[in-house]
C-alpha positions in Angstrom: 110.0 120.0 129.4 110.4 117.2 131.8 111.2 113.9 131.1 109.2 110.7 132.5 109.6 109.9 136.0 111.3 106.7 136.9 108.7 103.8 138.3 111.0 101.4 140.6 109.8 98.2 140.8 109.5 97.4 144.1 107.8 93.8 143.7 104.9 92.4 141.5 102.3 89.9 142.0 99.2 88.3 139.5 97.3 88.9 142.6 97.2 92.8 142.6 98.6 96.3 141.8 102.5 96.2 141.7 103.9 98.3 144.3 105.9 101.1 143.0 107.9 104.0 144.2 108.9 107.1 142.0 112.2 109.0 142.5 111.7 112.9 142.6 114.4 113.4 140.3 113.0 112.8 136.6 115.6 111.0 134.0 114.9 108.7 130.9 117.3 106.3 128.7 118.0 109.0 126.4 118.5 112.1 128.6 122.2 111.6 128.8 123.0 110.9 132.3 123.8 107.7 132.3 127.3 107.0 131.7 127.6 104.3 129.3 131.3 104.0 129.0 131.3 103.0 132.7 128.7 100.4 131.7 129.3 96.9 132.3 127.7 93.5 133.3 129.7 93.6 136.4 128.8 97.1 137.2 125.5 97.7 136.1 123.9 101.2 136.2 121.9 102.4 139.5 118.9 103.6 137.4 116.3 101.1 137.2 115.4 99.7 133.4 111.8 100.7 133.8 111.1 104.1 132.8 107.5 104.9 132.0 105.6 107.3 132.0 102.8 108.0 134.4 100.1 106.1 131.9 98.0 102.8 132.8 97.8 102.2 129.3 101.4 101.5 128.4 100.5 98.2 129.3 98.6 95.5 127.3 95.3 95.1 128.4 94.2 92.2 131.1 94.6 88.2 129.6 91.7 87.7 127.5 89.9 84.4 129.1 90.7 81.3 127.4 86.9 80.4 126.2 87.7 84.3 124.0 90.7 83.0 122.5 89.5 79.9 120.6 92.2 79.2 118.2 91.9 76.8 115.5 93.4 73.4 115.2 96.8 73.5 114.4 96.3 71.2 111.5 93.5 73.7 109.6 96.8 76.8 109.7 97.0 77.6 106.4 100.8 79.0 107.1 101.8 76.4 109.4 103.9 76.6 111.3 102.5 80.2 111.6 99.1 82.4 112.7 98.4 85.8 111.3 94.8 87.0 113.0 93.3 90.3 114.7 93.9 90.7 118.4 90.8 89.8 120.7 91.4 92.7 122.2 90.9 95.0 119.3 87.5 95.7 117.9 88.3 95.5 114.3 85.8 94.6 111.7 87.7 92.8 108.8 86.0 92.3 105.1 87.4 91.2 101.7 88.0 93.3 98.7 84.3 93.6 97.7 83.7 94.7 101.2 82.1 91.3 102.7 82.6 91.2 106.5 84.7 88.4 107.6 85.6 86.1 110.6 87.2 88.9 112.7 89.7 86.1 113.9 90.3 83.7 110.9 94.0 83.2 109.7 95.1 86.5 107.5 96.6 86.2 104.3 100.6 86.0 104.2 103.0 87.4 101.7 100.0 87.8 99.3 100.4 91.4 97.5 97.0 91.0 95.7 95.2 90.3 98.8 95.6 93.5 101.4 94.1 92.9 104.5 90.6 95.2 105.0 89.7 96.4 108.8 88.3 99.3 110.0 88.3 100.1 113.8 86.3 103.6 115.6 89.5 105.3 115.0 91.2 104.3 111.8 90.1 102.7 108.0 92.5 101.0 105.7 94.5 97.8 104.6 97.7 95.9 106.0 99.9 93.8 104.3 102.3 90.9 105.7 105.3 89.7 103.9 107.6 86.9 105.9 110.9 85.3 104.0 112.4 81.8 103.8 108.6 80.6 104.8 108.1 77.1 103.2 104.6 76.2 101.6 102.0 74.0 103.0 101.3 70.6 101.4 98.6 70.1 103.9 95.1 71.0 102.1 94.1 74.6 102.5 97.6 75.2 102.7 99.4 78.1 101.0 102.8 78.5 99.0 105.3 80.0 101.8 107.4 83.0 100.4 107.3 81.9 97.0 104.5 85.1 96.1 106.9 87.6 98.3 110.6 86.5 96.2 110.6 90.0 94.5 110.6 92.1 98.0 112.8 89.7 99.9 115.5 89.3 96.5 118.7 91.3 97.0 117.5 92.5 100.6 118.9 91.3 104.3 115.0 91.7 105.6 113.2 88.7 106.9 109.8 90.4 107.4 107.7 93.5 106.1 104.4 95.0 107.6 102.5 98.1 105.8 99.8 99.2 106.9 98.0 102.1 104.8 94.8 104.2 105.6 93.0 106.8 106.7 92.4 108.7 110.4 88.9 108.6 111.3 89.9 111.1 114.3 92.8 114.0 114.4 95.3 112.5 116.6 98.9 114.0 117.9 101.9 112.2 117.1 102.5 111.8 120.6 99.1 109.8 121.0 100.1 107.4 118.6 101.8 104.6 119.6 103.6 101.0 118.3 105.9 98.2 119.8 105.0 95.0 121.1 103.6 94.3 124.4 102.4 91.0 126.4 99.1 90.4 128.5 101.2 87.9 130.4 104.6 87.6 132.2 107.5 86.8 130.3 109.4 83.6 131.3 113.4 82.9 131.0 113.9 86.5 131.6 117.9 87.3 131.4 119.0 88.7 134.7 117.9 92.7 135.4 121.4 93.8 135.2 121.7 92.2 131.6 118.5 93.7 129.9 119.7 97.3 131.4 123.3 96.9 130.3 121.7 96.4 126.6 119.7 99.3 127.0 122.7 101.3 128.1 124.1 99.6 124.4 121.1 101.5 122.6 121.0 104.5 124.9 122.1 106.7 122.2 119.8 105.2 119.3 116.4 105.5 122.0 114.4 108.3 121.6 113.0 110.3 124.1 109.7 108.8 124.2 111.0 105.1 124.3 109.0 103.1 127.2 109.9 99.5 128.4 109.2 97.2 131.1 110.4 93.6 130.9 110.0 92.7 134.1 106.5 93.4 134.8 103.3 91.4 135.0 102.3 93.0 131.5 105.5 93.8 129.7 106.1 96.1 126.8 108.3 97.8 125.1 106.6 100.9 122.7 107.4 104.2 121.1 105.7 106.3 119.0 104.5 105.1 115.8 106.1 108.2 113.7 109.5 107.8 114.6 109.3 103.1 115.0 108.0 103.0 111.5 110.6 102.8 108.6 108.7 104.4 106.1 105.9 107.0 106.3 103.9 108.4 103.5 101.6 111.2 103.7 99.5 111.2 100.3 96.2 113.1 99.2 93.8 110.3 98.1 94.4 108.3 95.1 97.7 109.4 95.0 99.0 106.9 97.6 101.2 103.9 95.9 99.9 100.9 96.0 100.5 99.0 99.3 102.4 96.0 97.6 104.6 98.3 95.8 108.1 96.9 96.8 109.5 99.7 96.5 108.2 102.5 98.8 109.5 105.8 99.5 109.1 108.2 102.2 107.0 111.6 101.8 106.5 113.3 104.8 107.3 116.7 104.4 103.8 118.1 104.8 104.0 116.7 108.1 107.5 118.5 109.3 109.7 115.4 107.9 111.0 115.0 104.7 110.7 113.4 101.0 112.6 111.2 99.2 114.9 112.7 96.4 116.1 110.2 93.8 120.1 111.2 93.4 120.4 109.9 90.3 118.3 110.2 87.1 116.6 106.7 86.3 119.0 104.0 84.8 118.5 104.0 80.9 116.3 101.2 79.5 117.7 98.2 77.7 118.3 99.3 74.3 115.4 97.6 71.7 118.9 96.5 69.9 121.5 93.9 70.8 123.7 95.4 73.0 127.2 94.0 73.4 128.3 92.4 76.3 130.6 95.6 77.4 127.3 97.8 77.0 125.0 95.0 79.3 128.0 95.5 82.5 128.1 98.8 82.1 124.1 99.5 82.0 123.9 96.9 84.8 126.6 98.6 86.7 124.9 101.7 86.5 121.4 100.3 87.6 123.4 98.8 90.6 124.7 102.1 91.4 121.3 104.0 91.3 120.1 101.8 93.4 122.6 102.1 96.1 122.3 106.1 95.7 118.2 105.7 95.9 118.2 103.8 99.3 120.8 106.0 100.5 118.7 109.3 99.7 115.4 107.2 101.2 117.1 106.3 104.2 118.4 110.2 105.2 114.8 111.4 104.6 113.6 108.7 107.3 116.5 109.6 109.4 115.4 113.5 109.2 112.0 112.2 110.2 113.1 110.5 113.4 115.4 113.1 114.2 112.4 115.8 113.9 110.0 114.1 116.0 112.8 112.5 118.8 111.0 114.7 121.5 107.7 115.1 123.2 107.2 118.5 122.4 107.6 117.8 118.4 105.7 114.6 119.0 102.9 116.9 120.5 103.0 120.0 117.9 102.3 117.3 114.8 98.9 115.3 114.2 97.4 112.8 111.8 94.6 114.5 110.1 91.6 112.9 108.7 91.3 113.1 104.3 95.0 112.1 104.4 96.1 108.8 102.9 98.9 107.5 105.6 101.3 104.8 104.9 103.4 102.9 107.5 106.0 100.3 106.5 108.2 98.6 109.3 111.0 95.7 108.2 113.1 93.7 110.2 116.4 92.0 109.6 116.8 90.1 112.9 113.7 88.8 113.9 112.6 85.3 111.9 109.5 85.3 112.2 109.2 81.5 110.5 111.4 80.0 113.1 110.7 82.7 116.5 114.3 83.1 116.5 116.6 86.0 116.9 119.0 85.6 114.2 122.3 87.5 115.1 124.6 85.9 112.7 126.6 83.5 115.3 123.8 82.2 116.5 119.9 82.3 116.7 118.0 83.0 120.1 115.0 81.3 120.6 112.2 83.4 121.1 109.4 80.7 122.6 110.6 79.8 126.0 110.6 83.5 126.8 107.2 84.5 125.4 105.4 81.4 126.4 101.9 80.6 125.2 100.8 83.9 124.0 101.3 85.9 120.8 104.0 87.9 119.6 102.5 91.6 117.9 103.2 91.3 114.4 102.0 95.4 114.2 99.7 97.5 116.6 98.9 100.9 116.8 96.9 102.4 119.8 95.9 105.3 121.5 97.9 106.1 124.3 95.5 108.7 126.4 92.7 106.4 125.9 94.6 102.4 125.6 92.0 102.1 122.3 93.5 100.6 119.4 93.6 101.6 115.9 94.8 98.5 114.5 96.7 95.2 116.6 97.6 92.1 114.8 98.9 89.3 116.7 101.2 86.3 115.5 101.0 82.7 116.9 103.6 80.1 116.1 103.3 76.0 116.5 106.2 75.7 118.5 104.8 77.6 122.0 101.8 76.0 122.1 101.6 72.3 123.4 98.5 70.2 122.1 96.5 69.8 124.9 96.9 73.6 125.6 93.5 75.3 126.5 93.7 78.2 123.8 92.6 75.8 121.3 88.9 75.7 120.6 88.6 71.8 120.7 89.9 71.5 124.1 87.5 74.6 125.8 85.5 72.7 127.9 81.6 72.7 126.4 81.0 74.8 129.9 83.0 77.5 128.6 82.7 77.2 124.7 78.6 78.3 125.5 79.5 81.5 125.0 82.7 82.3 123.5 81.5 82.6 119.7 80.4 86.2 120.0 81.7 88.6 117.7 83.6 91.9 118.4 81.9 95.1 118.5 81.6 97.1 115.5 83.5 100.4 114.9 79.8 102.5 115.2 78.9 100.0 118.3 82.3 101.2 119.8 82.2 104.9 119.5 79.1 105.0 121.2 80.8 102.9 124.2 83.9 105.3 124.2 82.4 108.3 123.7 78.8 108.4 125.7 79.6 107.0 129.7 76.0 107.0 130.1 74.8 104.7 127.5 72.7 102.0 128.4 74.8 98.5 129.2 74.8 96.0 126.4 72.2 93.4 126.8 73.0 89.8 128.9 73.6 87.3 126.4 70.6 85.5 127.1 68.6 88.5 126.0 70.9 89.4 123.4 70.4 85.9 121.9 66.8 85.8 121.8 66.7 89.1 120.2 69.5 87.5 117.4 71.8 89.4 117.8 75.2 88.1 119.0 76.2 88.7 122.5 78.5 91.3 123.2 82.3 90.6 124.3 83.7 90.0 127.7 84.1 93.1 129.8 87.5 93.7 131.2 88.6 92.0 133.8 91.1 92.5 136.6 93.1 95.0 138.3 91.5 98.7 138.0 88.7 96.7 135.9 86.1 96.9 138.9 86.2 93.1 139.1 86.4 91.9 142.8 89.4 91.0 144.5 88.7 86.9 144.8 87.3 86.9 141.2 90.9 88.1 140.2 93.1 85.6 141.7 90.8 83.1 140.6 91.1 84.2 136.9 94.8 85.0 137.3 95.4 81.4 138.7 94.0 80.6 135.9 95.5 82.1 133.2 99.1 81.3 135.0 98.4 77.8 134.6 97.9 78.1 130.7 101.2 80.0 130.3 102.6 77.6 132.3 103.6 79.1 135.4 105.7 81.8 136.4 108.9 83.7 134.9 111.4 81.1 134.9 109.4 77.8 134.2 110.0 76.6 130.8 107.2 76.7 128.0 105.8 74.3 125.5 109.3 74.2 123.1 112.2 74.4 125.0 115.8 74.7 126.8 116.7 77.6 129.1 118.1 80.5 128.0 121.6 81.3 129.8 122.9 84.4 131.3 126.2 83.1 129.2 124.2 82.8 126.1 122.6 86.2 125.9 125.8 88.2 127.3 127.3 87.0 124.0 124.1 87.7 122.0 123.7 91.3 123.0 127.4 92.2 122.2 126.3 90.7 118.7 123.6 92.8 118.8 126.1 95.9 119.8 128.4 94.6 117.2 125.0 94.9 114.9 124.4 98.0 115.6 127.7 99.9 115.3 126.6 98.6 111.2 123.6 100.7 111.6 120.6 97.8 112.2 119.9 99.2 115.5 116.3 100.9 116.1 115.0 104.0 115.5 117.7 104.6 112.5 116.6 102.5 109.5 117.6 98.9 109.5 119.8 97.4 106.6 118.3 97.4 103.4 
């Protein structure tokens, strides 16, 4: 098996392809010849940091337009300071509980356990669920109550944030098709020097595995891997015998899939005694509860670690698929990342996140096809603090020239496989025609580089969409100071200092 070729980044522009050359010699972060103990800011490695594979669709697709965006007033957020919605650019329908279809990109519910999130895209069918700690409520009307509903995840836990999402495949789909991460239709801005972001992927070299892709530096950045081995729990269930997706408490069960099951190493602590128990008999039983606790997490967290370990290559990847009829579950948590701030917390100090992402959203979870770029599920997270009042995402400041016709929904799942799957279907109808027909007009096509738009039509859009971020990498955003070189040197040997605990990615963060 070969690894990935490595793309050199020769230059990039908004205006066109970036020009790339590729070495003959094929090497990735985790194919052990990089020396890290030679590593250092001063002497940074001679292999580039981006390491792709051949694939246009590592990338996030092209900047929707403004007039497609349309996000609410601030003021109506019910989880202000934050936004929870579908991504524009995934074709999700979203319902309630009793199956009534909803706006596809009104806020989603936060740290609600009753309240699972219905979509259903071409490729997948199921329910997500957010959780986000030290949130505060909303006294503003419509508001909601913060973390106060998500107390029993969060209690005796380092994590700041959960996602689960849990479903069913519409399609059979290789592990190795499959993938998560977050990634960025726009440039970032405040990037730390080149040498700085590889000498922290030297840091994590070892913890990377093979199929780990990331470009920082490019007009579209991402970094991804493959959903199987990013997640920190999977579950493999027959229908109806899938735990409920607010259960706090879920537990891998992957073996039918070539990973592994949890095995509870201790029997379940005795219950309380219907009798008054003495105060000698209380420490003890609570002692022992503490301690099958500790034992429980530790057997959960070697099954997830034999599951990573299994699938760290592309040939396992490749020899393992998600079958339709089977009741998947995907639960990711984070200790770091605060989600109610956009800040990095790594103990010392906290690295703001919104002068480097800009105005656009941060991923909250995604899934997509990597043959094809179609996505199984993408939610996207907006906070206050990147977006400046007057910005043009808002709906209330899209001039009335471009709000004519921006209120279109997206395509249905059915409407969509018959896009993807049949090239010579008929094109949708012009909204004009679609309008007097009443039906809503269909979305935007894609625009852009390899999108068949012309050349001019490009820069003028790309102008465009550079002006609402707010220029190019290194301008400041909406919220904030500069980021130093200083700064981040001493946050990522936090971060290494973080890891050597066991927090670093793909093994399971701290519990």
């Amino acid at each position: 098996m070969s690894a990935p070729a490595i793309i050199e980044r020769q230059g990039t522009s908004l205006d066109g392809p970036v020009s790339q050359t590729t070495t003959e010699e094929s090497r990735h972060l985790s194919s052990g010849d990089l020396d890290v103990s030679s590593t250092s800011l001063d002497d940074p490695p001679d292999v580039p940091v981006v390491l792709p594979r051949e694939n246009e669709h590592l990338r996030a697709p092209p900047p929707l337009p403004v007039e497609k965006i349309r996000l609410p007033s601030k003021e109506t957020w019910p989880d202000y300071p934050l936004l929870f919605r579908n991504s524009g650019h995934c074709a999700a329908t979203i319902t309630d509980a009793e199956g009534n279809v909803q706006d596809p990109y009104a806020a989603l519910p936060i740290n609600d356990p009753n309240t699972p999130i219905f979509f259903e895209t071409r490729l997948f069918k199921g329910r997500a669920l957010f959780r986000i700690d030290d949130l505060s409520p909303n006294p503003r009307p419509g508001g909601r109550g913060g973390s106060a509903m998500a107390a029993d995840y969060f209690e005796g836990r380092k994590r700041k944030m959960q996602v689960c999402v849990q479903g069913q495949f519409k399609e059979r789909l290789s592990f190795d098709q499959v993938y998560s991460g977050q990634e960025f239709s726009q440039r970032l801005k405040n990037v730390p020097a080149k040498r700085l972001v590889s000498w922290g992927f030297s840091v994590l070299k070892s913890r990377l595995p093979e199929a780990f892709y990331a470009d920082l530096f490019s007009a579209q950045p991402f970094f991804i891997n493959p959903n199987v081995t990013g997640s920190k729990v999977v579950r493999a269930d027959a229908p109806g015998e899938e735990p409920d997706i607010g259960d706090p408490n879920i537990r891998e069960r992957f073996s039918s899939h070539g990973g592994a099951d949890f095995k509870p190493s201790a029997p379940p602590p005795a219950e309380k005694s219907a009798t008054k128990e003495s105060a000698k008999e209380a420490a003890k039983r609570a002692k022992a509860d503490k301690r099958a606790k500790k034992l429980d997490r530790k057997a959960n967290d070697d099954a997830v670690k034999a599951r990573q370990k299994a699938f760290g290559t592309h040939e396992a990847l490749k020899s393992r698929f998600y079958e339709p009829g089977v009741v998947y579950t995907f639960e990711y948590f984070d200790s770091f990342f605060r989600v109610d701030s956009f800040t990095i917390d790594l103990t010392i100090r906290k690295l703001d996140v919104c002068p480097i992402a800009g105005e656009q959203p941060l991923i909250i979870d995604m899934a997509k096809n990597l043959d094809t770029g179609e996505y199984l599920w993408k939610f996207e997270m907006w906070h206050a603090r990147t977006l400046s009042d007057d910005s043009p995402l808002f709906a209330e400041n899209i001039p009335a020239a471009l709000d004519q016709s921006s209120t279109q929904a997206p395509p249905s799942p059915a409407s969509a496989a018959v896009s993807a799957t049949d090239p010579a279907s008929p094109p949708p109808p012009a909204p004009a025609a679609a309008s007097a027909a009443g039906q809503a007009p269909p979305p935007q096509a894609p625009t852009g580089p390899g999108s068949g738009e012309p050349a001019g039509q490009a820069r003028s859009r790309q102008r465009n969409n550079t002006a609402v971020s707010g220029g190019a990498a290194g301008e400041g955003g909406a919220c904030g100071d500069e980021q130093t070189e200083e700064t981040l040197k001493v946050a990522a040997e936090e971060l290494e200092r973080a890891i050597e605990g066991g927090g670093a990615p793909p093994a399971p963060a701290a519990d």
